[in-house]
MARROMAR-412204 format. One line per field, with one value per residue: residue in three letters; x, y, z of N, C-alpha, C in turn. Coordinates in steps of 0.1 Angstrom, whole numbers, always signed. Atoms other than C-alpha are relative to their C-alpha. Layout:
res [ALA	...];
n.xx [X	...];
n.yy [Y	...];
n.zz [Z	...];
ca.xx [X	...];
ca.yy [Y	...];
ca.zz [Z	...];
c.xx [X	...];
c.yy [Y	...];
c.zz [Z	...];
This chain:
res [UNK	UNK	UNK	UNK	UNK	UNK	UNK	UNK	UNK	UNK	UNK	UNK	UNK	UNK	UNK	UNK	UNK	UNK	UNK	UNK	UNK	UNK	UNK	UNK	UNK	UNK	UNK	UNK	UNK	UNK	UNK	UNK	UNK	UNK	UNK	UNK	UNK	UNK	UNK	UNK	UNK	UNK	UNK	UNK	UNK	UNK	UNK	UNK	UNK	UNK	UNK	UNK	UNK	UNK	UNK	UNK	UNK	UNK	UNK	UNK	UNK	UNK	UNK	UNK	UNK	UNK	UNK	UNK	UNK	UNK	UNK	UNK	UNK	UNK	UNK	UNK	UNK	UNK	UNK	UNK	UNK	UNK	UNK	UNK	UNK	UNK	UNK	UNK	UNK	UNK	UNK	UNK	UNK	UNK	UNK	UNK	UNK	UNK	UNK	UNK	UNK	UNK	UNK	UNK	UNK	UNK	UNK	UNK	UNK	UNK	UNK	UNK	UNK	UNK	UNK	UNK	UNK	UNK	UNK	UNK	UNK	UNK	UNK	UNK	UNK	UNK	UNK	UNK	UNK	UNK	UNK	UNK	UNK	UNK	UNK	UNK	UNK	UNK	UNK	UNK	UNK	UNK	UNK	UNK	UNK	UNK	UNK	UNK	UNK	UNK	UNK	UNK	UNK	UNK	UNK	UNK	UNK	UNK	UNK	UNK	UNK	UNK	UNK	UNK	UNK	UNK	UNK	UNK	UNK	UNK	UNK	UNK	UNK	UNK	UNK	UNK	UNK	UNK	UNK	UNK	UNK	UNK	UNK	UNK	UNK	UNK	UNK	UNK	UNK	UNK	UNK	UNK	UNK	UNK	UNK	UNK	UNK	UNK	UNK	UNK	UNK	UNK	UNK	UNK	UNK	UNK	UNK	UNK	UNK	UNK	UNK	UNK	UNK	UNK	UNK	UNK	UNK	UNK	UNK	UNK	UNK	UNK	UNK	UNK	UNK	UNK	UNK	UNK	UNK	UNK	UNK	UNK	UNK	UNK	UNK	UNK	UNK	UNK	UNK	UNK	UNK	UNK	UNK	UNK	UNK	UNK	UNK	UNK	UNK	UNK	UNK	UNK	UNK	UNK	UNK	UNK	UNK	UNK	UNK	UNK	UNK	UNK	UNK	UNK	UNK	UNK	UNK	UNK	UNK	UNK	UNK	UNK	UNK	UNK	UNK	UNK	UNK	UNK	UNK	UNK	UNK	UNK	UNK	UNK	UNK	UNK	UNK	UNK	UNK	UNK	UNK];
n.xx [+6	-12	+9	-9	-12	-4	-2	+13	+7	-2	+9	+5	-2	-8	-9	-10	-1	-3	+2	+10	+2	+0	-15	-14	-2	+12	+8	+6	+15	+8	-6	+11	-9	+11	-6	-2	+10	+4	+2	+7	+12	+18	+10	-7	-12	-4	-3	-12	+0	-7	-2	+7	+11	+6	-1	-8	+4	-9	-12	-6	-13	-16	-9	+1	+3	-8	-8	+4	+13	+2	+13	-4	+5	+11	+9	+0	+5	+13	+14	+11	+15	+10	-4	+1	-13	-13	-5	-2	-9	-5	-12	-7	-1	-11	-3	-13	-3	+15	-6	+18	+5	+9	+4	+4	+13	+1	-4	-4	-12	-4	-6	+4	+12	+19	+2	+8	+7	-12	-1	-9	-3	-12	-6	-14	-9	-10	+10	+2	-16	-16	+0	-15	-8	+10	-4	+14	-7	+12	-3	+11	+1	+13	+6	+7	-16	+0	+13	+6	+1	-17	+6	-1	-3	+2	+4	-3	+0	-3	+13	+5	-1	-14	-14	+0	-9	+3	-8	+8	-5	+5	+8	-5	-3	-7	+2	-15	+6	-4	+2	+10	-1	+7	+1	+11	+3	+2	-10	-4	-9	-13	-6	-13	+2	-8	-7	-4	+13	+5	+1	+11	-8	+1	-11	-1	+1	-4	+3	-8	+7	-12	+0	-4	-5	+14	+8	-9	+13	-11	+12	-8	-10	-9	-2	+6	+9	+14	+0	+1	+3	+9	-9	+13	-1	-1	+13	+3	+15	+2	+11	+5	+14	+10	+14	+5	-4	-7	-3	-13	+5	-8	+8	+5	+4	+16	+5	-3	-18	-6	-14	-2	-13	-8	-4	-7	-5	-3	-7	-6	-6	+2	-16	-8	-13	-17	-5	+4	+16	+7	-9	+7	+9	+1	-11	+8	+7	-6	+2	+14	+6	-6	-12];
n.yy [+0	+8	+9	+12	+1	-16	-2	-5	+12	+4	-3	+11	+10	+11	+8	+3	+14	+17	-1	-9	+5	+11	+4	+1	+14	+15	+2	-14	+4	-11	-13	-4	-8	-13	+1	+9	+0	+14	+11	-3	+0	-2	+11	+15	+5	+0	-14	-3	-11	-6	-9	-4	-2	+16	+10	+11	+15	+9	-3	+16	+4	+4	+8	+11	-3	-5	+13	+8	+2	+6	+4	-8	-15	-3	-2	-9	-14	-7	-8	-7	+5	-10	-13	-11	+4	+5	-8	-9	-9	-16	-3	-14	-11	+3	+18	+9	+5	+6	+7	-6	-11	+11	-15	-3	+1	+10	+11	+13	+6	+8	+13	+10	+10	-4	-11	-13	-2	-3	+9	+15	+11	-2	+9	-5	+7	+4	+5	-7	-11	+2	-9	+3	-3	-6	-13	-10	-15	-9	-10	-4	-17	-3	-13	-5	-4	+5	+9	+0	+18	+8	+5	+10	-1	+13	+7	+13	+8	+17	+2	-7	-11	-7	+2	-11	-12	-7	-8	-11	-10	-2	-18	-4	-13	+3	+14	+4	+13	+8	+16	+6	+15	+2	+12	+3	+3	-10	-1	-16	-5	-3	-11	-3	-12	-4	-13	-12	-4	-1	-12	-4	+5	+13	+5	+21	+2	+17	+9	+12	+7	+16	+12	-2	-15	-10	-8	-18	-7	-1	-11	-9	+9	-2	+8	-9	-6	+11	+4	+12	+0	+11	+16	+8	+12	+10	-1	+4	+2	+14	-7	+13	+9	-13	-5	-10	-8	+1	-15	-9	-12	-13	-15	-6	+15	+1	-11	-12	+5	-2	-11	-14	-4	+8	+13	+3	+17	+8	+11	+10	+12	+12	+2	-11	-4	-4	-13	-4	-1	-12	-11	+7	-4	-14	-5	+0	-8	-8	+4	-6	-9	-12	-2];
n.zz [-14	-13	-11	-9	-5	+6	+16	+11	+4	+15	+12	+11	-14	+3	-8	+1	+14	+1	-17	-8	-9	+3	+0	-8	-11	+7	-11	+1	+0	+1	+6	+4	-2	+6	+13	+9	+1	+5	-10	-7	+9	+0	-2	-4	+5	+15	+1	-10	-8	+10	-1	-11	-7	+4	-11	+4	+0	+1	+9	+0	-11	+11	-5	+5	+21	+4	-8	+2	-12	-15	-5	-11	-4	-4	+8	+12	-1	-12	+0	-9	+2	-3	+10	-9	-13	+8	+1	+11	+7	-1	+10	-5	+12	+11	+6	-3	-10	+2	-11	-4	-9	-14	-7	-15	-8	+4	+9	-14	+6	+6	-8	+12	-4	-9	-15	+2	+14	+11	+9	-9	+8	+1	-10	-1	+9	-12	-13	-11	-1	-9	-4	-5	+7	+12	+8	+9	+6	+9	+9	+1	-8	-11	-1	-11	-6	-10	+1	-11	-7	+12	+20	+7	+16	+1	-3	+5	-6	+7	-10	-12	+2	-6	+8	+8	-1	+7	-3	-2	-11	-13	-10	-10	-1	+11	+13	+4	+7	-9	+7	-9	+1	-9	+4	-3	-16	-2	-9	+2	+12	+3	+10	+3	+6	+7	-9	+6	+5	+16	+6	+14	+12	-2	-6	-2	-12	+1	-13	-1	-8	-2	-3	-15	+3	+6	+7	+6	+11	+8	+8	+13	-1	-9	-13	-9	+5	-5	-13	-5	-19	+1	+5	+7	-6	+5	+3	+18	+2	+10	+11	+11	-1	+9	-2	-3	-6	+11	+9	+5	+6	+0	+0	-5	-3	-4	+5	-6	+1	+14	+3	+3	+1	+11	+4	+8	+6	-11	+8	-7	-1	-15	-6	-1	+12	-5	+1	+9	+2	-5	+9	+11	+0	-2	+7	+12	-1	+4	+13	+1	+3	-2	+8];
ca.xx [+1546	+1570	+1558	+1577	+1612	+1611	+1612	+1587	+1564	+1572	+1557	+1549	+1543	+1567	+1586	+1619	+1632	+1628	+1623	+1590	+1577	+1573	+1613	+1626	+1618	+1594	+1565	+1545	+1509	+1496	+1501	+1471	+1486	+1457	+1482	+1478	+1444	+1444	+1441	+1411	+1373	+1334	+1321	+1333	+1361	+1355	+1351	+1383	+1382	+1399	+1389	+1381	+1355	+1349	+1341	+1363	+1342	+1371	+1410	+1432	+1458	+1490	+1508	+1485	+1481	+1519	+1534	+1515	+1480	+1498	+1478	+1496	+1485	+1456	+1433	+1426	+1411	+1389	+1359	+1330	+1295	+1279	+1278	+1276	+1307	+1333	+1361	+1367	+1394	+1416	+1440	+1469	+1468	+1480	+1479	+1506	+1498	+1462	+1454	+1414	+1400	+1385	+1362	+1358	+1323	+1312	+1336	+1342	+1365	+1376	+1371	+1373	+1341	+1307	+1311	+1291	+1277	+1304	+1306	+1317	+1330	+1366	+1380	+1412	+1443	+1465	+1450	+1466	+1492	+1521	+1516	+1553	+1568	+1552	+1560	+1535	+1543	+1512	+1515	+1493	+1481	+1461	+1438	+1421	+1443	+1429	+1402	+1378	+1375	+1408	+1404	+1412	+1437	+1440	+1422	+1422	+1403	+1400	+1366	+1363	+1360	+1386	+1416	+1421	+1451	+1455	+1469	+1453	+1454	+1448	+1424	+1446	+1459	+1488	+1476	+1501	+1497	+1498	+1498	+1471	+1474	+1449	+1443	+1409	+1409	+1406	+1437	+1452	+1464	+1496	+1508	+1532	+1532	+1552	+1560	+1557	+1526	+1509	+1512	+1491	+1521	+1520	+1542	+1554	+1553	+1573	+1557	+1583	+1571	+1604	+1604	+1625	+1633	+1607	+1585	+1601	+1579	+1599	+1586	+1601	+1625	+1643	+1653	+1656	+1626	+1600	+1604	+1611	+1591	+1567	+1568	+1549	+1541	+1538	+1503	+1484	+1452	+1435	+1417	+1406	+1370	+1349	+1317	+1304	+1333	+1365	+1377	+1405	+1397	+1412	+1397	+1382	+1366	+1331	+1307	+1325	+1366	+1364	+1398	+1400	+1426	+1444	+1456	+1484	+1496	+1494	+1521	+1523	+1549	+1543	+1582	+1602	+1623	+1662	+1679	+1684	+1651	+1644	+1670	+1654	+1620	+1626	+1649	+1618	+1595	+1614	+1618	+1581	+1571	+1599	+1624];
ca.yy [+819	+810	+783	+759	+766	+800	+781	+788	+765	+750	+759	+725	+690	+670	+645	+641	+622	+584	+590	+588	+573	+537	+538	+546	+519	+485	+480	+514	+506	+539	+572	+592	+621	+655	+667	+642	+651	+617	+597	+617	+612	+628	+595	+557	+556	+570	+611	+625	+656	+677	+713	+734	+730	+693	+670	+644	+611	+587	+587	+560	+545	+550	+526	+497	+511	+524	+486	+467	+464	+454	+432	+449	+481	+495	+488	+503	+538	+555	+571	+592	+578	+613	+641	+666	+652	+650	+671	+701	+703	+734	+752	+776	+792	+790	+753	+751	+731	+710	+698	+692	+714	+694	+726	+711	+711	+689	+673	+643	+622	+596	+562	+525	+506	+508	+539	+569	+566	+558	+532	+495	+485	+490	+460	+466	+447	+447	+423	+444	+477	+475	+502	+494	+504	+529	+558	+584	+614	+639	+673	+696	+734	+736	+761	+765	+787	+770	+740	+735	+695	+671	+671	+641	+642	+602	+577	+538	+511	+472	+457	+466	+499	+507	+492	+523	+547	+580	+611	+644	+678	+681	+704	+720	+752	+748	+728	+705	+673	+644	+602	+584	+544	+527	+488	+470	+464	+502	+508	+547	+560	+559	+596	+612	+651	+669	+700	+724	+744	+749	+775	+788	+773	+745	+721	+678	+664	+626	+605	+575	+548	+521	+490	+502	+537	+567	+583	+611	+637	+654	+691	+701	+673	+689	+665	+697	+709	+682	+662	+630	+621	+587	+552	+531	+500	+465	+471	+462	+470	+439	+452	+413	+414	+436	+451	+484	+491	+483	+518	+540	+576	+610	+644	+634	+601	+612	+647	+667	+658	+670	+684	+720	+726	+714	+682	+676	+641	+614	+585	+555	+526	+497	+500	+528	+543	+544	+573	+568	+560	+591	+615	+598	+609	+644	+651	+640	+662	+690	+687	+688	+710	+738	+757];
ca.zz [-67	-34	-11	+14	+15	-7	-43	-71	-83	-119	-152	-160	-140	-159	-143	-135	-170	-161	-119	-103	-76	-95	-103	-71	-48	-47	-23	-39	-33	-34	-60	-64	-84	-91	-113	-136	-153	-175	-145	-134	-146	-144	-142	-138	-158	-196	-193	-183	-157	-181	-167	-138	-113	-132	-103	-98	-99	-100	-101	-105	-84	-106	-81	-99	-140	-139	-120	-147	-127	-96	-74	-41	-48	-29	-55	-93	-86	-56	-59	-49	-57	-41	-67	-35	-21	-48	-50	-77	-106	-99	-122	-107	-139	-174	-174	-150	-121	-117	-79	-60	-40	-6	+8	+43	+41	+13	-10	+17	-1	-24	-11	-24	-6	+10	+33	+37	+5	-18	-46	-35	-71	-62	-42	-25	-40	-9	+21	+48	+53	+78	+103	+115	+86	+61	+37	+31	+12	+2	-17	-1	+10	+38	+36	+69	+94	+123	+128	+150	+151	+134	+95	+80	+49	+49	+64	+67	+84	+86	+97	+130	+131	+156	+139	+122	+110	+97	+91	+103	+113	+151	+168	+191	+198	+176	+142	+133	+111	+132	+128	+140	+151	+168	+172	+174	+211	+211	+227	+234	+205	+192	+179	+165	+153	+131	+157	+131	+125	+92	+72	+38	+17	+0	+10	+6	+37	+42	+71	+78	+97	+109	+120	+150	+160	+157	+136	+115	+95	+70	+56	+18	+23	+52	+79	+99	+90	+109	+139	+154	+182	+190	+176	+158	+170	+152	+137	+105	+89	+75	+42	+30	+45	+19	+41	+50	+78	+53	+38	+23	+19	+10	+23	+51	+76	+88	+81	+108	+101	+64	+52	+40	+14	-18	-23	-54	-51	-24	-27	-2	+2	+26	+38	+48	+23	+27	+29	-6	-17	+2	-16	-50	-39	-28	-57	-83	-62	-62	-98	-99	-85	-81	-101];
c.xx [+8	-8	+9	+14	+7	+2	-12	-5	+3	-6	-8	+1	+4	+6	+11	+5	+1	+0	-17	-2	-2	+13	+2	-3	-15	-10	-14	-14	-11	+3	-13	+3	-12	+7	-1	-14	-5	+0	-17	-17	-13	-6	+10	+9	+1	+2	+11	-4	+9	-3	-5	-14	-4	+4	+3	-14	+10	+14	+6	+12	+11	+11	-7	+5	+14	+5	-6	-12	+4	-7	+6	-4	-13	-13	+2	-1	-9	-6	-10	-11	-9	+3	+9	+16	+15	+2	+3	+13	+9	+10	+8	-3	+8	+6	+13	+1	-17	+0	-21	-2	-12	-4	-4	-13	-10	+8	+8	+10	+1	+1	+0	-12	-7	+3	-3	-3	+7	-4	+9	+2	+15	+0	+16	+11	+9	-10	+6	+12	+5	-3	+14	+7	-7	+9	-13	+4	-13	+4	-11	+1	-10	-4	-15	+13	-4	-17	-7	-4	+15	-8	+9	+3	+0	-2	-2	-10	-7	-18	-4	+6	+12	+10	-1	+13	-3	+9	-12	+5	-8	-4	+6	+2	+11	-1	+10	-7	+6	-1	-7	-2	-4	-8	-18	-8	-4	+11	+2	+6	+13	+2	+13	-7	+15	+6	+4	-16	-5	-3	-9	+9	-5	+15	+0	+6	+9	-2	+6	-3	+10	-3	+7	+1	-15	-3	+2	-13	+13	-4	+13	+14	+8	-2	+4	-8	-13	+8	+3	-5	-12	+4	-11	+0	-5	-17	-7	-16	-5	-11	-7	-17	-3	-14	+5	+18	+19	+5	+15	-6	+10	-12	-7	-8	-18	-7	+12	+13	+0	+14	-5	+12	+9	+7	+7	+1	+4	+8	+3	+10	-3	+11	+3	+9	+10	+0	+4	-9	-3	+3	-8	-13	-2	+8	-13	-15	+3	+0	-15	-8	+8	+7	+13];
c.yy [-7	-11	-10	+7	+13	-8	+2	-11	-3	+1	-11	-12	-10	-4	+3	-10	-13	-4	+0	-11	-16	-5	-1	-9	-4	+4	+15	-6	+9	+11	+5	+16	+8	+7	-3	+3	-13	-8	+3	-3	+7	-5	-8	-2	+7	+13	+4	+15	+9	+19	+7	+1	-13	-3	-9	-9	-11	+7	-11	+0	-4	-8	-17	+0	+3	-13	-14	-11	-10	-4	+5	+11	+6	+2	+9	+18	+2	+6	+10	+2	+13	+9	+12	-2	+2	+13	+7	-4	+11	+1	+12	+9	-1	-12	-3	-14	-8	-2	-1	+6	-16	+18	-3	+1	-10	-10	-8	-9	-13	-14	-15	-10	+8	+6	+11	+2	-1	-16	-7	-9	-7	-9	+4	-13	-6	-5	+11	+15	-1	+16	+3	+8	+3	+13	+7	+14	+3	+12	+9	+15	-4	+12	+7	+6	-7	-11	+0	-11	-9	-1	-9	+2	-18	-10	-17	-12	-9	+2	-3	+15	+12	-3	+12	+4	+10	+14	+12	+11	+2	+11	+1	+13	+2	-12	-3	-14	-10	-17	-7	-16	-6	-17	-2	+0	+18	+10	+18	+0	+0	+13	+4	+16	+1	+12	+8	+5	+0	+10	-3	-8	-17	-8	-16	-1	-19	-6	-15	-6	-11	-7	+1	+18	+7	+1	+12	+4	+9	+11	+3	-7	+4	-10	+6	+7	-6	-5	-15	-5	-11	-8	+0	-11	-14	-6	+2	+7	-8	+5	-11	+0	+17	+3	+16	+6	+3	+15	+7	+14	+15	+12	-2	-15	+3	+19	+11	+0	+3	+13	+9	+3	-7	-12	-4	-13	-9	-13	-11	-14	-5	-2	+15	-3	-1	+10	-2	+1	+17	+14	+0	+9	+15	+8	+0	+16	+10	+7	+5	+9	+16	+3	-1];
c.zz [+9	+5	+4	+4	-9	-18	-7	-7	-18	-11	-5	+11	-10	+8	-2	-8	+12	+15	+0	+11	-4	+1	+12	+14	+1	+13	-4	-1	+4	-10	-4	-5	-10	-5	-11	-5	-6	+12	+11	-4	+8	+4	+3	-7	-15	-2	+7	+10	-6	+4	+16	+7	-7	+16	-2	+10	+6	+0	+1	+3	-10	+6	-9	-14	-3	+1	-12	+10	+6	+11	+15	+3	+8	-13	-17	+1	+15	-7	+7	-5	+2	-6	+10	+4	-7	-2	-12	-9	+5	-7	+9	-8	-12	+6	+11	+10	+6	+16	+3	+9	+11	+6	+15	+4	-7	-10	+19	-6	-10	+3	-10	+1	+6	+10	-3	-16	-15	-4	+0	-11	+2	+12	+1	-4	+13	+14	+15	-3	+15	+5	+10	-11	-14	-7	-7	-3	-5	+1	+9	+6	+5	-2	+11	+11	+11	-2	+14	+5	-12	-14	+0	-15	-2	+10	+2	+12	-2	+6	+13	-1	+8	-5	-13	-2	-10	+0	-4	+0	+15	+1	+13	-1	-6	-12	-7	-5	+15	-6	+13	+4	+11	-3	+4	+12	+2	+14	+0	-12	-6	-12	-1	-9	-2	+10	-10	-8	-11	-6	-14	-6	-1	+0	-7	+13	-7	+14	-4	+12	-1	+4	+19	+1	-1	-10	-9	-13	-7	-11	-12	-1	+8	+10	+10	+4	+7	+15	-1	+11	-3	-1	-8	+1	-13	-5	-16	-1	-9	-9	-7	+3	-4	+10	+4	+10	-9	-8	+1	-2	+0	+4	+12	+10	+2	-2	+10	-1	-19	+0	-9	-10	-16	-1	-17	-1	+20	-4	+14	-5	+10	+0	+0	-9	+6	-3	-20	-10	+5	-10	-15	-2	+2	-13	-13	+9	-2	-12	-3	+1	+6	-12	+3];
């Protein structure tokens, strides 16, 4: 099957021998990889999610379990306490390729504390993330051709509710992922889009977040392929005070912003990659998931 840049998806989701996102550079405090069925569970931790249409309960943050349960990482595993809400299993076919299905109307997402009804055992590991200088890479097919309010593929915010960041797709008249960064004081927004629509395929996306310099988004590992445009300003989100407003989530922030659409593998670092970090990381995805 084609998708992205015309290659064919891989028979198998083995790694690139002795590469993955743990090897190729430090600071990894995210990898949530639906691929990986052993990392996935039914329940709290002991049934694995082992077939289609199992509801993922739990998965676990292979940035902690792979690092020797690093205390940096955004926590052990996320969750989703609401049966209704948790996302599906899915198989391409013949075993080749596993990912969850988010339907946009109820699996809501995977979070690690007390919000919208999710299960507050999961304390986070890292006190804040660096909204100066980030690397987020997620796997995914959108599967709505147009929205009608922003869906929310990742989400983040400290205790106050406006210190927030995130990465969406905008409701606009061209849907394009965008980056969302917004301080407590409730200041304007700081965005940044990709300027390149969204197609059925699935795709890896690389949102780089510098210290100086713009914003670069980064489709199928082309660096002509995305955009550079924005900033990102000198902004944290402080994850140390555990209550109700405190949260991480995949798929989606509140009932009417649920993402639509497949989801493979999400992988944050708190630092921008180098260009050869970068090379590293597109060369093992690739690998993964092309021929």
């Amino acid at each position: 099957m084609k998708f992205g840049l015309g290659l064919t998806v891989a028979k198998s989701n083995s790694n690139t021998k002795g590469i993955d996102p743990t090897t190729i550079a430090s600071k990894l405090i995210g990898w949530w990889d639906f691929t990986d069925r052993r990392t996935m569970y039914t329940d709290a931790g002991s049934t694995y999610a082992l077939k289609a249409d199992d509801k993922i309960y739990r998965i676990d943050n292979k940035a902690y379990t792979k690092q020797g349960n690093d205390t940096t990482a955004l926590g052990k595993y996320l969750e989703q306490g609401t049966e209704s809400k948790r996302p599906l299993v899915k198989d391409r076919g013949n075993n080749q390729m596993y990912y969850a299905a988010f339907d946009g109307s109820a699996a809501q997402i995977l979070a690690g504390t007390k919000v919208l009804g999710n299960v507050a055992t999961n304390q986070f590991s890292a006190s804040t993330l660096n909204g100066q200088a980030m690397s987020i890479i997620y796997v995914v097919k959108d599967n709505a051709a147009s929205v009608s309010a922003d869906e929310y593929l990742i989400h983040t915010c400290g205790s106050a509710v406006n210190d927030r960041m995130s990465v969406y797709v905008d409701n606009s008249t061209n849907d394009r992922w965008q980056w969302h960064d917004q301080n407590d004081s409730a200041r304007t927004n700081t965005l940044a889009n990709c300027g390149v629509n969204l197609t059925s395929n699935l795709e890896f996306w690389h949102l780089l977040l510098k210290t100086s310099g713009s914003t670069e988004f980064y489709r199928n590992g082309d660096s002509t392929d995305g955009i550079t445009n924005g900033f990102s300003d000198n902004h944290q989100i402080d994850l140390s005070v555990n209550n109700n407003n405190v949260f991480f989530g995949i798929g989606g922030k509140t009932s009417a912003e649920y993402y639509t659409g497949n989801v493979y593998e999400i992988i944050i670092y708190d630092k921008s990659l180098t260009a050869a970090e970068l090379r590293l990381l597109n060369e093992y995805l690739k690998k993964k998931y092309r021929t």
